[in-house]
C-alpha positions in Angstrom: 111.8 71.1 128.1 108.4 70.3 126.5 106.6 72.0 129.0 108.4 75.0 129.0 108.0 75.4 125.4 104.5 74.8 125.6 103.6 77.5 128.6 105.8 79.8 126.1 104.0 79.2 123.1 101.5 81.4 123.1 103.8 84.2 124.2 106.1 83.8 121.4 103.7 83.5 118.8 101.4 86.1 120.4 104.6 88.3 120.2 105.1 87.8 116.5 101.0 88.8 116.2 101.8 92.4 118.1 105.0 93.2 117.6 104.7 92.9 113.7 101.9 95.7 113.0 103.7 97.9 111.4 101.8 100.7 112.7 100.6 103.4 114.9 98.0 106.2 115.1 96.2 109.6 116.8 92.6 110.6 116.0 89.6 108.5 116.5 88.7 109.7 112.6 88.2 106.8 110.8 89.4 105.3 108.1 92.9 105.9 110.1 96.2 105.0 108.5 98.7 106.3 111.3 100.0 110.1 111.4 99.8 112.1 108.3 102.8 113.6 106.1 101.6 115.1 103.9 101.1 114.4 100.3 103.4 113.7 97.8 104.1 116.6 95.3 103.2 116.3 91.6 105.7 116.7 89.5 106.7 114.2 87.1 105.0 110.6 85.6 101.8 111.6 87.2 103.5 110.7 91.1 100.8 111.3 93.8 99.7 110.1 97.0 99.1 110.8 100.7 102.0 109.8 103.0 101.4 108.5 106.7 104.2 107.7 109.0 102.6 104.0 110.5 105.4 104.0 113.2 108.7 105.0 113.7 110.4 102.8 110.4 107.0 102.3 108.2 105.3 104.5 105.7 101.7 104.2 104.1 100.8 105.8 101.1 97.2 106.2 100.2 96.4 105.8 96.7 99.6 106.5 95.2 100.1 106.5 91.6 102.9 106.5 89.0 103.2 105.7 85.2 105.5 103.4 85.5 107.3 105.0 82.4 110.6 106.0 84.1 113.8 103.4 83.3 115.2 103.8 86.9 112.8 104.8 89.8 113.4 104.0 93.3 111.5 104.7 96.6 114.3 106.5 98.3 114.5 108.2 101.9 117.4 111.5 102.6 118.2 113.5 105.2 119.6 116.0 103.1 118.6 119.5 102.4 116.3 118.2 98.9 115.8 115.0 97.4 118.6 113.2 95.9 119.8 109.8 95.5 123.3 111.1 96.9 123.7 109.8 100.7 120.0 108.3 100.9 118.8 105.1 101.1 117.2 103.5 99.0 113.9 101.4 100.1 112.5 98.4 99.1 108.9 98.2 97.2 105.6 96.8 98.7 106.6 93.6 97.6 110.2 93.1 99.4 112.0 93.8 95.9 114.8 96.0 95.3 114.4 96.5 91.3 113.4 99.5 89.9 109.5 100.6 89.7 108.2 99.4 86.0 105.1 98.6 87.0 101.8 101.3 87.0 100.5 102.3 90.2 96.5 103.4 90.0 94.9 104.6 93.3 97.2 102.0 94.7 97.8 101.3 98.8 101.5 100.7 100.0 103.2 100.4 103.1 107.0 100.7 102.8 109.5 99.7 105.5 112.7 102.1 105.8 116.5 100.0 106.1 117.4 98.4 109.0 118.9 100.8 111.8 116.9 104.4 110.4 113.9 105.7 111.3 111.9 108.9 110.4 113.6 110.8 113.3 116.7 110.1 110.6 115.0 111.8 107.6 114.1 114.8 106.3 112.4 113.8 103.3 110.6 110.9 101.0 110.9 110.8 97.4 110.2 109.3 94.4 113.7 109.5 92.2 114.8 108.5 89.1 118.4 107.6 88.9 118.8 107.4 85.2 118.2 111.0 85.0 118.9 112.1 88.6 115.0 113.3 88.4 112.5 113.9 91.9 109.0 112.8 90.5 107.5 113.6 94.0 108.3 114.1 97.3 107.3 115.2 101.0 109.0 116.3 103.4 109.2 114.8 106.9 109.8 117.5 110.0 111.9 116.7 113.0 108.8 117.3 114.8 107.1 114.3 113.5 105.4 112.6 116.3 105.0 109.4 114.6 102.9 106.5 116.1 104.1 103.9 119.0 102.5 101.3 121.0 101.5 102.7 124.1 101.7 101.4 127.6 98.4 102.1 129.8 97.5 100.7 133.5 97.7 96.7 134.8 94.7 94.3 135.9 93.9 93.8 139.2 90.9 92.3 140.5 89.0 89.4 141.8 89.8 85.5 141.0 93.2 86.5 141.3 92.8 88.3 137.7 96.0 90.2 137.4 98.7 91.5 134.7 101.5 93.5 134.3 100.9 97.2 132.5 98.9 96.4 129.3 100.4 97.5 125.9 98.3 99.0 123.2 100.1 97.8 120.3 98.0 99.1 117.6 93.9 100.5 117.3 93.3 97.0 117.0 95.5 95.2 119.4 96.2 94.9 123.0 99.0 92.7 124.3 98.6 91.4 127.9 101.8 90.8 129.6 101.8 88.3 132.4 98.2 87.8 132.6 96.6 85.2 135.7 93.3 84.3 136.3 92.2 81.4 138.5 89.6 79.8 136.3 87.1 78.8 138.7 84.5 81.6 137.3 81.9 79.7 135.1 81.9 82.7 132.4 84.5 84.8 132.7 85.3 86.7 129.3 86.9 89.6 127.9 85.4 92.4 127.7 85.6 95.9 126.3 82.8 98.8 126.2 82.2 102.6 126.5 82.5 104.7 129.4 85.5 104.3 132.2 84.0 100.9 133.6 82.4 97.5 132.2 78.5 96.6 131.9 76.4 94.2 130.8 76.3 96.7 127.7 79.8 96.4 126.8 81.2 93.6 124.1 83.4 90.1 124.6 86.1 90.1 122.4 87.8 86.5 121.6 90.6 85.5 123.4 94.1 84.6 121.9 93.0 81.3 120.3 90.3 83.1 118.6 87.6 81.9 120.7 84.5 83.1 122.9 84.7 80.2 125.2 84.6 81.0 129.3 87.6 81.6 129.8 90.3 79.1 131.7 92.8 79.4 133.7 96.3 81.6 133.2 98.9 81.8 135.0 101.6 84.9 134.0 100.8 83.9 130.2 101.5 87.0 127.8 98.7 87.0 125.2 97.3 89.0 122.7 94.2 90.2 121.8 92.1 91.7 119.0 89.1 93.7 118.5 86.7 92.2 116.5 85.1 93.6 113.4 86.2 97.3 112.3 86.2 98.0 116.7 89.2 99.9 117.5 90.3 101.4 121.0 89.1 104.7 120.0 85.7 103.2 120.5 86.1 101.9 123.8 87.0 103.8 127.5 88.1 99.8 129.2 88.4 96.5 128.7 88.6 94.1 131.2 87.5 90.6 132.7 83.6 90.4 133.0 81.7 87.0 134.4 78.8 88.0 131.5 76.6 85.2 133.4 77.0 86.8 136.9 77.4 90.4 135.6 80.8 90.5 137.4 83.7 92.9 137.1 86.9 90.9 138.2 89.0 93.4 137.0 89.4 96.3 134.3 91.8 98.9 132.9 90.9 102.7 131.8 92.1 103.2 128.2 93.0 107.3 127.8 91.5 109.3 125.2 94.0 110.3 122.1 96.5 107.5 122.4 99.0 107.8 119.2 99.7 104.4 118.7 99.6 102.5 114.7 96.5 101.1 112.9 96.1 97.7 112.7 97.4 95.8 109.1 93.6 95.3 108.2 93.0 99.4 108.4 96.0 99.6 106.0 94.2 97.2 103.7 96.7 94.2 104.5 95.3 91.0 104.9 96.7 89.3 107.5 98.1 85.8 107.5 95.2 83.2 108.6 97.8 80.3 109.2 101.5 79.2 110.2 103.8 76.6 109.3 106.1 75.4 111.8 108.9 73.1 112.3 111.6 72.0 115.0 115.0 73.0 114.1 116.6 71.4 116.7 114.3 70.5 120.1 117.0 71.1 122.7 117.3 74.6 122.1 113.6 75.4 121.3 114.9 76.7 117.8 112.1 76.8 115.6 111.1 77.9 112.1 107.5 79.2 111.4 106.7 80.8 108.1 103.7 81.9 106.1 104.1 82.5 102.0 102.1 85.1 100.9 101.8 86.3 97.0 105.4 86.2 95.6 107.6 86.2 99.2 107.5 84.8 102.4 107.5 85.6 105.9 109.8 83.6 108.6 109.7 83.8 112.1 112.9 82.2 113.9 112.7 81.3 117.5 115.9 79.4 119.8 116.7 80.1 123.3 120.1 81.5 122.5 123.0 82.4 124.7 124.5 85.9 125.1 125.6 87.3 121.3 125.0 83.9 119.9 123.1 84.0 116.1 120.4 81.3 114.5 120.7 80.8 110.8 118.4 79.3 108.6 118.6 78.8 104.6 118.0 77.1 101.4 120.2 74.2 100.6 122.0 74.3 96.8 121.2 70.8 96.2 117.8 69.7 96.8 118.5 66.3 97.7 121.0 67.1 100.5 121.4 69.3 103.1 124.6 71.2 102.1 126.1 74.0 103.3 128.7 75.5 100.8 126.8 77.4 98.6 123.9 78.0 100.4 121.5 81.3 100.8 120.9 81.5 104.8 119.1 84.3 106.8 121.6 84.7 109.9 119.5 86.2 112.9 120.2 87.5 116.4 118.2 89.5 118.6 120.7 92.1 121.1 120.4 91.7 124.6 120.9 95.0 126.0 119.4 96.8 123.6 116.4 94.8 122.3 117.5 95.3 118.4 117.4 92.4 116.4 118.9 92.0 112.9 118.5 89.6 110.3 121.1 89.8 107.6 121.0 87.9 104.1 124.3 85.6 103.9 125.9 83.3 100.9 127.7 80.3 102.6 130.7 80.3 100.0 132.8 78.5 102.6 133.0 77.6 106.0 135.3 79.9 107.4 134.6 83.4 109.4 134.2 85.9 106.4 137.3 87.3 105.2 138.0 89.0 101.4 134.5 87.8 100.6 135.1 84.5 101.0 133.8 81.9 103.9 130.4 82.8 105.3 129.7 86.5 104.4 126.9 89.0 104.5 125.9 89.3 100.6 127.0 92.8 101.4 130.3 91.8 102.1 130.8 90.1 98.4 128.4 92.6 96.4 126.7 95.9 97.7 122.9 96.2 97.7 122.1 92.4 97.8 120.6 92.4 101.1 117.7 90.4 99.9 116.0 90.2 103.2 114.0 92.9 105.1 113.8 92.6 109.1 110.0 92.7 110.3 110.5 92.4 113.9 112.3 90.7 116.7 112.0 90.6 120.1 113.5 89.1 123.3 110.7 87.2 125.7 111.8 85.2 128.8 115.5 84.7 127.4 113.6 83.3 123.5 115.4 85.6 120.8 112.3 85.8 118.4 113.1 87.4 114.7 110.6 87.8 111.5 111.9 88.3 108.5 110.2 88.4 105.1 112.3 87.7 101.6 111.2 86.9 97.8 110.4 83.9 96.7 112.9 84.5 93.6 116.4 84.9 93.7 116.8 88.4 93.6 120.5 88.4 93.3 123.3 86.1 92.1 123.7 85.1 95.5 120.0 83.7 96.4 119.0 80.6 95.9 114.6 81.0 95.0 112.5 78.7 97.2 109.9 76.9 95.4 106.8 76.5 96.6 105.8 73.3 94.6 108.4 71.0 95.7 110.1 70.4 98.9 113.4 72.1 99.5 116.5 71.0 101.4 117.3 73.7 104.4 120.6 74.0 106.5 120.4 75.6 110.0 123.1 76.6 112.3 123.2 78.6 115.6 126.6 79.8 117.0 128.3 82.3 118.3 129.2 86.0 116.3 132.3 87.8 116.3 133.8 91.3 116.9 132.2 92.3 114.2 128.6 91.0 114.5 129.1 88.2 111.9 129.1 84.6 112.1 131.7 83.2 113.8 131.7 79.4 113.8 128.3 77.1 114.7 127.9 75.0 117.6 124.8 73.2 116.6 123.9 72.6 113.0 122.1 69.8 111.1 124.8 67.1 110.3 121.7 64.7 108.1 118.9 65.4 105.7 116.1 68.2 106.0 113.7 69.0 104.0 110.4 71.6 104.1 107.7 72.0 101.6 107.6 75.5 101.8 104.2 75.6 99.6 102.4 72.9 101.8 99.1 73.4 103.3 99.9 75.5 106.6 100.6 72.7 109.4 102.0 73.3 112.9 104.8 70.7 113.7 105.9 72.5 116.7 104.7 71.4 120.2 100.9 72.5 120.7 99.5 75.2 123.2 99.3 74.6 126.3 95.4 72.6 126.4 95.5 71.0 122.9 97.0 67.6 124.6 98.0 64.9 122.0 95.9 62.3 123.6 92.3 63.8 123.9 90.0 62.9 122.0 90.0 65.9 119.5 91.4 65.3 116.0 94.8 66.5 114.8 92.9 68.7 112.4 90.9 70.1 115.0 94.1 70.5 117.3 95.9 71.9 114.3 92.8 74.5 113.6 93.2 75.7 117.2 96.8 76.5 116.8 96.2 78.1 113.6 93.9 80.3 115.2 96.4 81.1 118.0 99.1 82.2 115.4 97.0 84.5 113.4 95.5 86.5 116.8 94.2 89.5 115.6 93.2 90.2 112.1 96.5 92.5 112.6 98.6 90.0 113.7 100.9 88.6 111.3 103.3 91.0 109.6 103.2 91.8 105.9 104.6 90.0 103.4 103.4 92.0 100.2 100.1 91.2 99.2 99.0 87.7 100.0 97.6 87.5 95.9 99.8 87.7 92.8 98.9 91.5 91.7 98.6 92.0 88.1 100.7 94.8 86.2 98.4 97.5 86.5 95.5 97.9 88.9 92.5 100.5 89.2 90.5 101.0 91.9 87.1 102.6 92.8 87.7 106.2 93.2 84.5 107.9 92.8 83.1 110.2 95.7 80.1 107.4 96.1 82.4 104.8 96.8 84.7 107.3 99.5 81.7 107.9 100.9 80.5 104.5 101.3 84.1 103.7 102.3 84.0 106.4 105.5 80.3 106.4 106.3 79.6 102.7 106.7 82.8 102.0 109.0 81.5 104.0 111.8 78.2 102.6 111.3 79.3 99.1 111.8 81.5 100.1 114.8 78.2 101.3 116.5 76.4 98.0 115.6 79.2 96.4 116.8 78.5 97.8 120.1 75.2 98.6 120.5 74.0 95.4 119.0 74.9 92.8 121.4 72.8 93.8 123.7 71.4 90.4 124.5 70.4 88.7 127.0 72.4 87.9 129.6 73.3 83.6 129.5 71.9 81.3 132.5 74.7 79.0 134.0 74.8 75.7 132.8 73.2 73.5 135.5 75.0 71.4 138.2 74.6 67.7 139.3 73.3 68.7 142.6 74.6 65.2 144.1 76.7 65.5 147.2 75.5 68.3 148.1 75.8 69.6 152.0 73.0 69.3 154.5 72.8 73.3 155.5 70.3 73.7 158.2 67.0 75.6 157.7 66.9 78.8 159.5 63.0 78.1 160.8 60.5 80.6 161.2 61.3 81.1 165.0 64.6 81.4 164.9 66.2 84.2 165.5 63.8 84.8 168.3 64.4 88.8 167.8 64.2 88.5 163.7 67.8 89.9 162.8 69.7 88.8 159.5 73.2 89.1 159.5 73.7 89.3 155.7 77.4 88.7 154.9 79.7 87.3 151.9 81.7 84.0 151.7 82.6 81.0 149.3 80.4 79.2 147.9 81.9 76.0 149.4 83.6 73.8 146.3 81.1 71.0 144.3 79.3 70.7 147.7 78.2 73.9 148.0 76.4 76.9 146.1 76.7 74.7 142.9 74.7 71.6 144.5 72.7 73.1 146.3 70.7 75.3 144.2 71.6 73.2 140.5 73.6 76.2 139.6 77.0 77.3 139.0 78.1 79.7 141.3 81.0 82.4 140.5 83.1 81.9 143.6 81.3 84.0 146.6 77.5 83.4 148.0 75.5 85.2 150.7 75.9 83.9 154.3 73.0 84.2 156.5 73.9 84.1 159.7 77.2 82.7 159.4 75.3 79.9 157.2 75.9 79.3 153.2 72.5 80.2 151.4 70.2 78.7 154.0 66.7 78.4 153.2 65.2 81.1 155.2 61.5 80.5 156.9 59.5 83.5 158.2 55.9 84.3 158.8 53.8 87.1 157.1 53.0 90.4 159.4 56.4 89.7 161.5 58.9 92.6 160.6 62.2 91.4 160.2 65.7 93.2 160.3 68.7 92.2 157.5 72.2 93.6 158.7 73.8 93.5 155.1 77.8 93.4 155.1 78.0 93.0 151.2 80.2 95.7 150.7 79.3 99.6 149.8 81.9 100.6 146.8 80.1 101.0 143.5 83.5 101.6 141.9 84.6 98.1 142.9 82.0 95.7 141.7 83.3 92.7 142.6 83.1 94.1 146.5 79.9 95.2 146.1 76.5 93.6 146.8 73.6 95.3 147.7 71.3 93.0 149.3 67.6 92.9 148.6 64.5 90.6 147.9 62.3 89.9 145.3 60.0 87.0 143.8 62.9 86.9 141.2 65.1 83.6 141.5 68.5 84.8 139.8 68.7 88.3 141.0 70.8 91.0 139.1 68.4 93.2 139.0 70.7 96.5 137.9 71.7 94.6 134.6 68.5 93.2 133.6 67.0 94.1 130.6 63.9 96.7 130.7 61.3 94.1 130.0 62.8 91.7 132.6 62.8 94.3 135.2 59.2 94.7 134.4 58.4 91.2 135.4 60.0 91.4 138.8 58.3 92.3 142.1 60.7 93.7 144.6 59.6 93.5 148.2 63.1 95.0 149.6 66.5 96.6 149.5 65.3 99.4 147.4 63.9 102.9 146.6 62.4 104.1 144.1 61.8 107.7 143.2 59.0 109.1 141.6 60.9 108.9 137.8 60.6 105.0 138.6 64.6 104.7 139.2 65.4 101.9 141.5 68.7 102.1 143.7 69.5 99.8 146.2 68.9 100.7 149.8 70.6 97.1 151.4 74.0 98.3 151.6 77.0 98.6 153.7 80.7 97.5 154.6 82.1 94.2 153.4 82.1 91.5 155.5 83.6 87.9 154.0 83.9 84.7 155.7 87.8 83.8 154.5 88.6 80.6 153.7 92.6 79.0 155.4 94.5 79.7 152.4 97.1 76.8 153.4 94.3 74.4 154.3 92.9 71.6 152.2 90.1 72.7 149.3 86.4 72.9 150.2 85.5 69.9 147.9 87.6 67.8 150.7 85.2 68.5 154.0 82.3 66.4 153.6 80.3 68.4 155.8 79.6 72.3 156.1 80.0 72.2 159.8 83.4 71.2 159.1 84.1 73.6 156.3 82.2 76.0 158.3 84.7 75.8 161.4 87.6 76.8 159.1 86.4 80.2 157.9 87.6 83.6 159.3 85.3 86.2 159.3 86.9 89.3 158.2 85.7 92.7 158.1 86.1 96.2 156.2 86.5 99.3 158.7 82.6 101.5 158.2 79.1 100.9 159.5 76.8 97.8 158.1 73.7 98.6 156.2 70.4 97.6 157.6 67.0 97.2 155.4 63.8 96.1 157.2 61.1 94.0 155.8 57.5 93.1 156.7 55.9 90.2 154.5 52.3 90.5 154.2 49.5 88.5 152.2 50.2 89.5 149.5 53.8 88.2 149.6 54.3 85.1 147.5 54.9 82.1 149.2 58.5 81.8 147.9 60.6 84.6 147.3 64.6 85.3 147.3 67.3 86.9 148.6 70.0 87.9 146.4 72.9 90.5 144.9 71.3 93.7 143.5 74.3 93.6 141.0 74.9 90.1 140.6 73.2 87.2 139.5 72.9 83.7 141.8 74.3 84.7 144.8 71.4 84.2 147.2 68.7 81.4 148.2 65.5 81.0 148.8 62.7 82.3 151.4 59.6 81.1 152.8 56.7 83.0 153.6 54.1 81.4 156.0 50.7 82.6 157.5 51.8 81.0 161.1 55.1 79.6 162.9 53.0 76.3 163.6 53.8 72.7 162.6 51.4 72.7 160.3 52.7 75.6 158.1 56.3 74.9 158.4 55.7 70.9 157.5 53.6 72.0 154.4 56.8 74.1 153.4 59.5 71.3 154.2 57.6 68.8 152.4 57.3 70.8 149.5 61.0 71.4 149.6 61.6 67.7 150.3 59.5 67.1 146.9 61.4 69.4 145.2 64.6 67.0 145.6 65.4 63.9 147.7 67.0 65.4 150.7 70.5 64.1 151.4 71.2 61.2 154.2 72.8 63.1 157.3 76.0 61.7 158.8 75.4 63.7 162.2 71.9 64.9 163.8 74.2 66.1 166.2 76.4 68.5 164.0 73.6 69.8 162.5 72.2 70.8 165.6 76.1 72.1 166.8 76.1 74.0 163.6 72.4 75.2 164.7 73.5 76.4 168.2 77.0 77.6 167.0 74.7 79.6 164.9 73.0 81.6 167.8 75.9 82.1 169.5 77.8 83.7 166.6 74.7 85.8 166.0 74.4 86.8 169.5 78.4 87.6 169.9 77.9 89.7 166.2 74.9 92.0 167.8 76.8 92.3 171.4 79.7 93.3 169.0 78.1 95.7 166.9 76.0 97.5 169.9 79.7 98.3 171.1 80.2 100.7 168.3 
């Protein structure tokens, strides 16, 4: 049960981080605070302010202001013909409350939420209304042909390293929610990445992944996460974002993002500071019900969680005696997420008994006992993998006779219950409840008591705190993620803000400006691998300076053969796929200046693909990568061949053609298992792409360095080493193998004999692969 809750983890709290912005949004303008209204019109107690709808149920004004003067004014929402508190409903302010607006409002930023069940498509107007006097102070009107903000579905990954997703969801400029993501892992730098134009570069930006982090990313399999773009980035400023190997300049997989997507602004571009940290608790373990919560200024956000069975609730409350559990009398949220339709509900209840609700009396909805005490306000909810998920947010302070206030200074008794509902959508009876003592301190430094992410394992050796800061940083993913709970500081009675045209124009001019660092600054240099023990590593024959007698390459792509292989032999990590040389893995190649010699590349010939594409070419450069290089890298580096270069000085890569991989036996054992390549070598399928092969010639002369390489023209450490020699006599080749024999203690050889089999088998593949391709 623990395991399942912890592959789920992520995905339920990632959830609550997108599917809480209450937003949405259309043009790239920034700041951007979701579709505009209109503005509110000026009529009484100096009422004022732009209106945005943020989504379909949430509205942000920008700098609204009232007096405060007025004995009875409401936010209210109609859809009749003009304002009027007859028929409408009446919303709740910024802060969750439902009393009347005594407070002054200077410049001030809100975002309402309208009643459970309506949205703007329900309306017809927004008001500002005075029920004492049956006065509009202000008001806009909404049209029916509002096209309010949504999250927006776009295209799924698919790519190399088995990177793959189901259709990505933008849920706000801010964040992207990955359902079902997989990624094998075995890349040493894979990251996510985002950048201008339709596909990723080495010019683009990593973004952090769900815990927060910049790390090389690990392995995933189906995991629904979400993301968020750092800094004041949003997805107007970016055509992809993908999975890019930054050390190996790699593209494993990327999605397009269209131009003009109406989806919400994040929390932070409505001025809401997000929640850094959760609490969490275990309700009861064998249904996964848990309670996670975050206070914030005067209320408090909850988030409950239980792997509930068809039109079954979860119910969670404040005890009326602190020092037991009890439920007559107590103030419970009673929650339930609909299957068929995805709506979730969270509706305030007073436990007077604990019988079904009849005459007001048992367990009721306040509603049922006394209208408008609804005290708490529905966020979000969502159904994930059969997990009913619902946020809620309430006042600290009982705003009603029928609350109870939760203190945040001393611990609190709770009740919880989950059971089934009735005809009517109420509670019916509860199946599971807690029959002993439990108590929360509400007000306690935030502290996750729920099982940990998947990779923060109770026995390593990293400290709770540690673990705890990393699941922390899961829970708040994406500056937008947690929903709002009024401002997270106590606001005073009145407040004034900076409204002078130097500050707007500081406001709007340095945004952009930092969006553009954002991107354009990173441009660093690209990370070297992290060397490898290079113990263990196979004994792959030298291709010597005579062999092939006729000079012909056959350049072609394969593994790079487990901890044996790429790795150990050249001290540095490889990303999963080498260059075969003749059917061998990276071989040291010998050959002998003013000999022309003839590479038959197979490294694939689709730009728009470019983790199938590898131009081939050779320079005195030892990591290769040349496209991505920086300007004064490529400078340094002497290409010899596998290119052109015009007369502008534009280099493009002449060593292309079809792909050709040596395939691995998917069912047989790993590569770290055979402890010798011929062996490894004998289970490998070579595996070809319909088109032609490419074929770049080359003619080393003096002065050709006496070491060069062969590698990827887009990619970095794919390729080996070459040696260039005046003569093919002993003399030349022995000064070469005992310089390479310096450079690291060669390995003790099981078999002369296989070596020399692997040597022959060699030939004869090359021979069979130039009979085969003469047949075309």
């Amino acid at each position: 049960m623990s395991a399942v809750k912890d592959k789920l983890w992520l995905l339920l709290v990632g959830l609550l981080a997108a599917l809480s912005s209450l937003q949405h949004c259309c043009d790239a303008a920034y700041p951007y605070y979701g579709t505009k209204i209109g503005s509110l019109t000026r009529l009484h107690h100096g009422v004022s302010g732009d209106v945005y709808a943020v989504d379909s149920r949430t509205i942000f004004i920008k700098k609204f202001n009232y007096d405060g003067e007025a004995p009875a004014a409401y936010f209210y929402v109609g859809n009749t013909a003009r304002p009027s508190n007859e028929g409408a409903a009446r919303l709740r302010d910024e802060r969750g409350g439902n009393t009347a607006l005594t407070r002054r409002y200077r410049n001030k930023d809100i975002t309402l939420s309208l009643p459970e069940g309506k949205t703007l498509r329900d309306v017809k107007w927004f008001s500002v209304w005075c029920d004492e006097f049956a006065v509009n102070f202000g008001d806009v009107a909404i049209p029916n042909t509002l096209d309010f903000p949504r999250p927006q579905k776009i295209g799924a990954l698919r790519g190399v390293h088995g990177v793959s997703s189901d259709n990505i969801v933008i849920v706000d400029a801010q964040t992207l929610l990955v359902p079902n993501f997989s990624y094998d892992g075995e890349a040493p730098d894979a990251k996510f990445w985002v950048g201008r134009g339709q596909r990723p570069t080495s010019d683009g930006l990593r973004i952090p992944d769900e815990n927060g982090k910049e790390n090389p990313l690990r392995r995933y399999d189906r995991k629904t996460i979400v993301l968020t773009l750092p800094e004041d980035l949003t997805i107007f400023d970016i055509g992809h974002f993908g999975v890019w190997c930054e050390a190996f300049t790699v593209d494993f997989g990327h999605v397009r993002l269209p131009e003009g997507l109406n989806v919400p602004p994040s929390l932070k571009m409505l001025g809401i500071s997000p929640q850094s940290k959760l609490n969490c608790e275990v309700l009861y373990d064998d249904l996964a019900f848990e309670v996670r919560w975050a206070v914030a200024g005067e209320s408090i956000v909850v988030q409950l969680v239980a792997k509930l069975e068809p039109n079954y609730y979860m119910s969670f409350g404040i005890s009326p005696n602190k020092n037991i559990s009890q439920m007559i009398g107590a103030d419970a949220a009673v929650a339930w997420v609909d299957p068929e339709t995805g709506n979730g509900f969270a509706q305030d209840y007073f436990l007077e008994g604990k019988a079904q609700c009849s005459g007001g009396r048992g367990a009721c909805p306040d509603i049922k006992i006394q209208s408008n005490t609804n005290s708490i306000r529905l966020l979000n909810a969502a159904m994930v993998n059969g997990y009913s998920i619902v946020t809620y947010q309430r006042s600290l302070s009982a705003t009603d006779r029928l609350d109870l206030p939760i203190s945040v200074n001393d611990a609190e008794s709770v009740v919880w219950a989950i059971g089934p509902l009735n005809d009517f959508r109420e509670v019916s009876f509860h199946t599971y409840y807690n029959k002993h003592l439990h108590q929360i301190e509400f007000g306690r430094q935030p502290k996750w008591n729920c099982p940990l992410p998947e990779g923060a394992k109770p026995g390593s050796s990293s400290s709770s705190a540690e673990q705890e800061e990393e699941v922390t940083q899961i829970s708040s993913t994406g500056g937008a993620g947690y929903p709002p709970a009024g401002r997270p500081n106590i606001e005073p009675d009145e407040e004034f803000y900076d409204n002078s045209p130097q500050a707007l124009k500081r406001t709007t001019a340095q945004a952009p400006q930092r969006r553009q660092e954002t991107l354009s600054t990173q441009r660093r240099p690209v990370p070297t691998p992290r060397p490898v023990n290079s113990n263990g590593a196979w004994d792959i024959p030298e291709i010597q300076c005579h062999e092939p007698e006729d000079g012909v390459f056959y350049a072609q792509m394969g593994p790079t053969g487990g901890k044996h292989g790429y790795p150990a032999i050249t001290g540095h990590v490889g990303w999963g796929i080498s260059w075969y040389i003749n059917g061998l893995l990276i071989p040291e190649i010998h050959v002998v200046r003013g000999k022309t010699y003839t590479f038959v590349v197979e490294g694939g010939n689709n730009p728009d693909i470019p983790a199938k594409y590898h131009p081939f070419y050779i320079s005195d450069d030892p990591v290769g990568g040349f496209e991505h290089k920086r300007e004064e890298e490529k400078k340094a580096v002497r290409i010899f061949a596998g290119v052109h270069r015009s007369r502008s000085g534009q280099v493009t890569p002449t060593g292309v053609g079809r792909l050709c991989n040596w395939t691995p036996d998917v069912d047989g054992p790993p590569a770290d298992d055979y402890q010798s390549f011929g062996a490894y070598q004998r289970t490998l399928t070579l595996k070809c792409d319909a088109g032609e092969p490419g074929v770049i010639s080359w003619k080393p002369d003096r002065n050709t360095p006496d070491t060069v390489y062969y590698h990827c023209f887009t990619h970095r450490y794919l390729g080996w080493k070459i040696h260039v020699h005046d003569s093919c006599d002993g003399d030349g080749i022995g000064a070469a193998s005992e310089r390479h024999e310096l450079r690291q203690p060669a390995p003790v050889r099981e078999d002369y004999a296989a070596e020399s089999s692997i040597r022959h088998e060699t030939k004869m593949g090359s021979a069979l692969l130039r009979l085969s391709r003469r047949a075309y």
